[in-house]
C-alpha positions as CSV (number, residue, x, y, z in Angstrom):
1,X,261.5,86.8,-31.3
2,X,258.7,84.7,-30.5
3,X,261.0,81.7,-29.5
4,X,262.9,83.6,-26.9
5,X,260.8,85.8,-24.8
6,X,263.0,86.6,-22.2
7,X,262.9,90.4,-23.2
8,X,260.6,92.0,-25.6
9,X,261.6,95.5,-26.5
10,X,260.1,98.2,-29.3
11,X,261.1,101.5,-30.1
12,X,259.1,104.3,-31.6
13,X,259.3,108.0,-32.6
14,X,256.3,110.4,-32.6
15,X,255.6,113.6,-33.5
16,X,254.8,116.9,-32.0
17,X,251.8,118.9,-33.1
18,X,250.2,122.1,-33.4
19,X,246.6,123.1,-33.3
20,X,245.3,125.6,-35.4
21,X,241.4,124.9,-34.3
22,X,242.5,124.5,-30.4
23,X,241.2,122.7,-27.6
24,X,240.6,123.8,-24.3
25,X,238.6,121.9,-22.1
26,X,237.3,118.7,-20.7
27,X,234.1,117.6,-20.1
28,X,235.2,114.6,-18.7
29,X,238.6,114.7,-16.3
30,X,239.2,111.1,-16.7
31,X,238.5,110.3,-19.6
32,X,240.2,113.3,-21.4
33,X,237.0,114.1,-23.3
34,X,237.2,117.6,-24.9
35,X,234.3,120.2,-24.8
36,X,235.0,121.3,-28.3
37,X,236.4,119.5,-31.5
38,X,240.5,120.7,-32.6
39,X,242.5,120.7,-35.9
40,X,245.8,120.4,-36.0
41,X,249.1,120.1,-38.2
42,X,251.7,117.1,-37.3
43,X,255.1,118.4,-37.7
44,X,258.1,116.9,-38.9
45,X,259.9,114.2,-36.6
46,X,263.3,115.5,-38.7
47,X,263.1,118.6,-36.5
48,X,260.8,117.5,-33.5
49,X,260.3,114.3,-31.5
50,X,260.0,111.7,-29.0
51,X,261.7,108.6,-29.4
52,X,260.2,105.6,-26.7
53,X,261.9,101.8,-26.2
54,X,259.4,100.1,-23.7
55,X,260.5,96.4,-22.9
56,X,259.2,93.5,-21.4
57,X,261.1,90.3,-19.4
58,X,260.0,88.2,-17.2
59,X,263.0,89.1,-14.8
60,X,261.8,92.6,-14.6
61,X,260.7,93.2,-10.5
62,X,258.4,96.0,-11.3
63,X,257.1,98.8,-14.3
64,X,259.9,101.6,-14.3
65,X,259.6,105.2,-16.4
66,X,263.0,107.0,-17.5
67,X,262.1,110.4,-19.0
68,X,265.0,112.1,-20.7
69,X,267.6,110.1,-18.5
70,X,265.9,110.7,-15.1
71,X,263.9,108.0,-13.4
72,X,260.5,109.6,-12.5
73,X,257.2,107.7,-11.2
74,X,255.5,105.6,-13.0
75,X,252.5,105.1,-11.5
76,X,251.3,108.5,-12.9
77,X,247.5,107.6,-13.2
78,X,247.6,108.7,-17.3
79,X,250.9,106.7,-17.4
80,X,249.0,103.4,-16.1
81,X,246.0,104.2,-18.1
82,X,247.7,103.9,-21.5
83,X,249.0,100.7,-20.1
84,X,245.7,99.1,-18.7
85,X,244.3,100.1,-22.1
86,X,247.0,98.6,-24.5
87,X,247.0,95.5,-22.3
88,X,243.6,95.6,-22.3
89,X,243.7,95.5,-26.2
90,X,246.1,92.1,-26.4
91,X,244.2,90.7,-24.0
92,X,241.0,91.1,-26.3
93,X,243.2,90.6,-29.2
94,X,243.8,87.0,-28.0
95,X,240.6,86.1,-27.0
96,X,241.0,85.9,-23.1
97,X,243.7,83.2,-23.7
98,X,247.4,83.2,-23.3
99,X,249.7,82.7,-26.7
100,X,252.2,80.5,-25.6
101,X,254.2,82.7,-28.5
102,X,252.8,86.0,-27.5
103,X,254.5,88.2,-25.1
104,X,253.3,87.9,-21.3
105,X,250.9,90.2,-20.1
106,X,251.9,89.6,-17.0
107,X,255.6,90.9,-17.3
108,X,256.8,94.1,-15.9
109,X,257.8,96.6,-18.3
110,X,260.6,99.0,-18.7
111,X,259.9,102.4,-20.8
112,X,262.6,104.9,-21.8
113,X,261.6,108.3,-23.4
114,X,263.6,111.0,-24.8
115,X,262.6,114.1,-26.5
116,X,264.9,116.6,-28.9
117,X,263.0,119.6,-27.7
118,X,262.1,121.2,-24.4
119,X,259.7,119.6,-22.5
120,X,256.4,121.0,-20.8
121,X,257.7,125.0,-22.4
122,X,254.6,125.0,-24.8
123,X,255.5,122.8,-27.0
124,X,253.4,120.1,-27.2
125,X,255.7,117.7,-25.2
126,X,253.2,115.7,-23.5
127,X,250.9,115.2,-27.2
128,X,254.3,113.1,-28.6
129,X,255.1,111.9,-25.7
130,X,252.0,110.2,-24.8
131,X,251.5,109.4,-28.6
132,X,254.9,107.7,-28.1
133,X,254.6,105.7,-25.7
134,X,251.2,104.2,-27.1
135,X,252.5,103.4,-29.9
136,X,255.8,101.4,-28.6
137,X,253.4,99.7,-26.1
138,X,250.9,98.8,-29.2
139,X,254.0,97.3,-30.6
140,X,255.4,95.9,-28.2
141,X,252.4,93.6,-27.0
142,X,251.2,93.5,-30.6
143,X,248.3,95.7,-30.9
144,X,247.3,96.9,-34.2
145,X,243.7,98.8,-33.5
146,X,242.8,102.2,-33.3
147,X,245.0,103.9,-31.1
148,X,243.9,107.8,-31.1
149,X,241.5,106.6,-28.1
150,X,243.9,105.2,-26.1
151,X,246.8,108.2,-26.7
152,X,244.0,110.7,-25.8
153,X,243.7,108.9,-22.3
154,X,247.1,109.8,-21.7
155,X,247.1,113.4,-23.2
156,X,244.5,114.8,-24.6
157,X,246.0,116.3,-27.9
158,X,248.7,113.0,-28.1
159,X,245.3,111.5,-29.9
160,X,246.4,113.7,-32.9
161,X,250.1,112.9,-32.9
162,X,248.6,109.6,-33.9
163,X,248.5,110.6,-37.4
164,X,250.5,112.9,-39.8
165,X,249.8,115.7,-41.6
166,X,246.4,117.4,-40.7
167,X,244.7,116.0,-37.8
168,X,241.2,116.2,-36.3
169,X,240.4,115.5,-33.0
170,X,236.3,114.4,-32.7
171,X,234.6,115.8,-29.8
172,X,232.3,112.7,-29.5
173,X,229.0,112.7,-28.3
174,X,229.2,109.3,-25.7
175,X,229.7,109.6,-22.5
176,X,232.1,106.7,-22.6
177,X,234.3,108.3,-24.7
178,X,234.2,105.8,-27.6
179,X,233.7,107.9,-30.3
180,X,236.1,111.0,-29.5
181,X,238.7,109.8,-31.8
182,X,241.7,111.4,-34.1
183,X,241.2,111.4,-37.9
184,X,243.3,112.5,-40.3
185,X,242.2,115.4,-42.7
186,X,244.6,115.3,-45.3
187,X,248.2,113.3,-45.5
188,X,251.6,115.6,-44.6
189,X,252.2,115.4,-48.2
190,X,249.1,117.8,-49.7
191,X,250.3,120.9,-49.1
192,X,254.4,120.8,-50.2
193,X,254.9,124.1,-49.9
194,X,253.3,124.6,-46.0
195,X,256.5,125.7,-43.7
196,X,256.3,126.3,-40.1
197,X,258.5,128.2,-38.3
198,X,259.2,128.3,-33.9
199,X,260.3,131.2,-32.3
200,X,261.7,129.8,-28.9
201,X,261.5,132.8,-26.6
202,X,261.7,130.1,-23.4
203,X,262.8,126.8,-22.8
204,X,261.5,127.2,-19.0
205,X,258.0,125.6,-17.6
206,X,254.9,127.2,-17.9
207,X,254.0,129.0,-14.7
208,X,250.5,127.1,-14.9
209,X,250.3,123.8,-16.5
210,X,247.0,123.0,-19.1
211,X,245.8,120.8,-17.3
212,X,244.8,123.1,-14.2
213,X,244.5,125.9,-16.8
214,X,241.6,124.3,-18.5
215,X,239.2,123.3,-15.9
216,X,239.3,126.9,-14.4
217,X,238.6,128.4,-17.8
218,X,235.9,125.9,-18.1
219,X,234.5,126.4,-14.3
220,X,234.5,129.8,-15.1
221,X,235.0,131.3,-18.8
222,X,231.6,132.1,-20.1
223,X,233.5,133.1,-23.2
224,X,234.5,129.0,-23.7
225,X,231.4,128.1,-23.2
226,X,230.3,130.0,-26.1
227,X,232.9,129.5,-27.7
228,X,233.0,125.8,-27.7
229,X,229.4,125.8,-28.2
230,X,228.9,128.5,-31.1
231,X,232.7,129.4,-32.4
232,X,234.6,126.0,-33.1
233,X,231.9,124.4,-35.0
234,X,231.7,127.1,-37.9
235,X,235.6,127.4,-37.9
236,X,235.8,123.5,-38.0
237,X,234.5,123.5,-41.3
238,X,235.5,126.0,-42.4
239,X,239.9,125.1,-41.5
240,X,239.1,121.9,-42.8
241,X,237.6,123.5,-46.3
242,X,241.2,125.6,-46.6
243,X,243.4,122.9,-45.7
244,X,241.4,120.8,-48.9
245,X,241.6,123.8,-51.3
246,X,245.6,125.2,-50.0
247,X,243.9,128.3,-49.3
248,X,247.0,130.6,-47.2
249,X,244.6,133.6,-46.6
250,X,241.6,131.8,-45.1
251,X,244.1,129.2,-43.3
252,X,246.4,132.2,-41.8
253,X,243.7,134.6,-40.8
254,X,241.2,132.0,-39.4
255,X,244.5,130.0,-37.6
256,X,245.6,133.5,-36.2
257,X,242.1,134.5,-35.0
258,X,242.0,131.5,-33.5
259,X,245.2,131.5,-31.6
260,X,243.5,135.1,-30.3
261,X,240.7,133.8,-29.1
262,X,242.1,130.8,-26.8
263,X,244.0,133.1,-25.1
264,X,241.3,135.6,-24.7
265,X,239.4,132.8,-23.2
266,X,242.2,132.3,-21.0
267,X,241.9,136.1,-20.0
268,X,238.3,135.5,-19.3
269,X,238.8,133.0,-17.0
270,X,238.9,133.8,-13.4
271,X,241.6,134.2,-12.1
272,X,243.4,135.0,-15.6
273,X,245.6,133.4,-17.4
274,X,248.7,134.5,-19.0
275,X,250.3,132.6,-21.3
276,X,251.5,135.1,-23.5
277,X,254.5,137.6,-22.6
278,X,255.5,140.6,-23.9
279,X,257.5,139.2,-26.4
280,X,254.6,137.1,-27.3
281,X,252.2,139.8,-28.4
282,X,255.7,141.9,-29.7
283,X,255.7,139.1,-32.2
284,X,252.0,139.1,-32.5
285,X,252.3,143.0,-34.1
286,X,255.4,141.7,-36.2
287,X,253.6,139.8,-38.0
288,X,250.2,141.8,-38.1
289,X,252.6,145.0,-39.7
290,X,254.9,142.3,-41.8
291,X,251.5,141.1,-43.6
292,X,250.0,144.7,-43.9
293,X,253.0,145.9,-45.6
294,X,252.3,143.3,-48.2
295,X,248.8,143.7,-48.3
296,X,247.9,140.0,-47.4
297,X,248.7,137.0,-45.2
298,X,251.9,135.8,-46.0
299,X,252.8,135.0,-42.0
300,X,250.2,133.5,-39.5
301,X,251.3,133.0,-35.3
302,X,249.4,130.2,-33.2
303,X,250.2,130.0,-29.6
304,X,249.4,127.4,-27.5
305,X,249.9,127.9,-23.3
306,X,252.8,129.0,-23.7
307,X,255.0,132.0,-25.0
308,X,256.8,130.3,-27.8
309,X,255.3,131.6,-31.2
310,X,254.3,129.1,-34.2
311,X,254.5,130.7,-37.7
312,X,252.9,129.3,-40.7
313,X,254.1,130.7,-44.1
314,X,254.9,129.1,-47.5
315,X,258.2,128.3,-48.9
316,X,259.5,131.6,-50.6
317,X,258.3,133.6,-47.5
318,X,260.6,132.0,-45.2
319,X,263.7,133.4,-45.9
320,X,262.3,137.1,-45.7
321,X,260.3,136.9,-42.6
322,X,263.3,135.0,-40.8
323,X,266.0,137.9,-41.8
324,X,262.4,140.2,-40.4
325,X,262.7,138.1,-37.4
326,X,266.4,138.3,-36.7
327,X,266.4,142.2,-37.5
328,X,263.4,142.8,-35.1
329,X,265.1,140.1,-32.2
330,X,269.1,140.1,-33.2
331,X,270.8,137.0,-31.7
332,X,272.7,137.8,-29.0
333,X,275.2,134.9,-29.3
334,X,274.4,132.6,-31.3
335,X,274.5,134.0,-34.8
336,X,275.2,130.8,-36.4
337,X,272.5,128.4,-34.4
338,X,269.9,131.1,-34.4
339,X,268.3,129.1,-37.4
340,X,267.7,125.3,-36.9
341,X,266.2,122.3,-38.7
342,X,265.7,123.1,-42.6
343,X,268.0,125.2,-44.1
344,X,266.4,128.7,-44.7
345,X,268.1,130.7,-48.0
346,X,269.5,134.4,-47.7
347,X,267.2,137.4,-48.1
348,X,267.9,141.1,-48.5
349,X,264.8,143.5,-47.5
350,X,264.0,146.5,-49.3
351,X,264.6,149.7,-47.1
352,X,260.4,150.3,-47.5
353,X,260.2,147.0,-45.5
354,X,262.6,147.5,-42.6
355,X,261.3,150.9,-41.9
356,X,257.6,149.7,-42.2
357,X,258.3,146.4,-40.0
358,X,260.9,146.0,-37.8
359,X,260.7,148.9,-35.6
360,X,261.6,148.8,-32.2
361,X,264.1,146.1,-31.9
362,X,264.7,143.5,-29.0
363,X,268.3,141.9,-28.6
364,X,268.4,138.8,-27.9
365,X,264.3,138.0,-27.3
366,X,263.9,135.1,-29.3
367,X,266.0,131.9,-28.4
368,X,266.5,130.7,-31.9
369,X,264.2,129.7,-35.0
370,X,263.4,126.3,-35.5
371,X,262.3,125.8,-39.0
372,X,260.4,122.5,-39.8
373,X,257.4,121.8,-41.8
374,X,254.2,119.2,-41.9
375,X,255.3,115.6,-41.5
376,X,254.3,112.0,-40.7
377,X,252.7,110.0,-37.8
378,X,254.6,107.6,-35.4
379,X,257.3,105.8,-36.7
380,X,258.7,102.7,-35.8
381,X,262.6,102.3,-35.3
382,X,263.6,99.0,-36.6
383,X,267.4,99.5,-35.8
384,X,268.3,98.0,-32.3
385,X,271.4,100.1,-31.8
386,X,268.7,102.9,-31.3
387,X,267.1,101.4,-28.3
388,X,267.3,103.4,-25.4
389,X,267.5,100.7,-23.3
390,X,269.9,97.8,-23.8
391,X,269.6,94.1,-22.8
392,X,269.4,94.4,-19.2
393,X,266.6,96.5,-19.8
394,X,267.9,99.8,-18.1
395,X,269.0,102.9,-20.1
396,X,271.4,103.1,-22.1
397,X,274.3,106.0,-21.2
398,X,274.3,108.7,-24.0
399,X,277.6,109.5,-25.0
């Protein structure tokens, strides 16, 4: 490739993920600095993903941005700051001077990005997305250093799609943002048996975005402050000690608790928040009467802004708490897609159950299920038939 650089091109997939410790809050707008630290799990690219070709030529007349087929601007200031950054990077990386075999830094580039799952509807769209695009441009340009800082310029949790499995994101103490970096807690491998499970109750956008969320909460949430401050630190350690030990109980409850609190902080702030719906906080007592019938955790919700629910459970739970789920919520349609992503057994549930659990129920609530489970960081695609853009450097038509 290094012979011919008429056009460069790389293609990379990352993942989505979800916090457990959550983050909400900057104390720096441009920089993307968080207030607190987060923790989160990386989930599987099988069932979730971005996938982002970004190209270089030197006959390209200017930088251009596809996003799921539509052409959309890409002079979006966090857009360009992943690019100054990346360049920035090579341009270190060379010493100042230009490779005669590296790609031109002076090229415009091309960048195509498609995601299998809704975007900006609460599910961490922006985090792969930004992640994504990172890590095609590190590629691309040849760029091999720590790249948490620079995805965290473009979306503030996209720092912890830089890893897999179980992700912290480092508050940092500098005011130049240096040391507010992603690092991984444990691989997606140490905990096998770790399922997660999303309820899709809405494909549609959020009626207000995190980004404007957040900086009211923290202009005027005296609950954040404390709870930044006081909360996140203790539960830090204390996440990070039952993700090392496998511990469900302590990882459920504190993830659930959690979950509660964010959203209580978005109540606090003035004017509220709403990011849960009925349906929400319907699935909230689910799974509070599913676990008391059992007499321990054995389901644990996280919601992030947004209505769609995240359960964690272990692998012989599943089954059970997704026929709970499709008893409480029957599909209205779609009988045979309610359940996607890995295949989920059969379960019959004990009369005691049914009566205890599912009591009042909703047709046609929840979307479908999409059942997935911890999984790796960005991955690059080495096949060029899965480009999204082809040789002229514009995208490719789906078929």
């Amino acid at each position: 490739m290094a012979a011919e650089r008429a056009l460069a091109m790389a293609t990379c997939t990352a993942p989505v993920n979800i916090a457990v410790i959550k983050y909400w809050g900057k104390r720096d707008t441009d920089l993307i600095l968080p207030i607190n630290s987060s923790l989160s799990v990386t989930l599987h690219q099988d069932q979730l993903k971005t996938t982002t070709t970004a190209a270089a030529s030197r006959d390209f007349t200017e930088d251009r941005l596809w996003l799921n087929g539509k052409e959309v601007d890409v002079g979006h200031p966090r857009v360009q700051a992943c690019l100054r950054e990346v360049r920035r990077l090579a341009r270190k990386r060379r010493g100042g001077s230009e490779d005669t075999a590296a790609l031109s830094l002076s090229y415009k580039i091309h960048i195509a990005s498609e995601n299998n799952f809704p975007t900006a509807a609460g599910l961490a769209s922006s985090a792969a997305g930004y992640a994504c695009l990172v890590s095609a441009l590190a590629r691309l340009y040849g760029v091999e250093e720590e790249l948490s800082e620079v995805a965290r310029q473009g979306s503030g949790s996209a720092c912890r799609s830089m890893f897999g499995g179980f992700v912290q994101w480092q508050r940092g103490e500098r005011p130049d943002g240096t040391d507010s970096l992603a690092l991984q807690v444990a691989p997606e491998t140490h905990w096998p048996e770790l399922r997660v499970l999303v309820l899709v109750v809405s494909g549609e956008k959020k009626p207000m975005g995190s980004t404007v969320g957040m900086q009211t909460s923290v202009e005027t949430s005296p609950l954040l402050k404390h709870r930044a401050e006081v909360v996140v630190p203790e539960r830090l350690a204390q996440m990070m000690r039952h993700i090392r030990e496998r511990d469900f109980e302590g990882f459920g409850q504190l993830a659930m608790r959690d979950s509660n609190q964010f959203h209580a902080t978005c109540l606090d702030t003035f004017p509220p928040i709403f990011y849960l719906t009925d349906l929400s906080r319907h699935i909230i007592a689910l799974a509070h009467r599913y676990n008391a019938h059992h007499g321990h955790t054995k389901v644990a919700y996280t919601f992030d802004a947004g209505p769609n629910a995240v359960i964690f459970a272990l692998a012989d739970t599943v089954a059970e708490f997704v026929e709970v789920v499709r008893r409480s919520f029957p599909p209205a349609t779609n009988g045979d897609q309610f359940v996607r992503g890995l295949p989920v057994g059969s379960a019959a549930l004990s009369e005691e159950l049914v009566a205890a659990v599912v009591t009042e129920p909703v047709p046609g609530a929840v979307q479908y299920i999409l059942h997935t489970k911890p999984g790796p960081g960005p991955q690059l695609v080495d096949d060029p038939s899965q480009h999204l853009l082809g040789a002229d450097g514009l995208p490719r038509s789906r078929a």
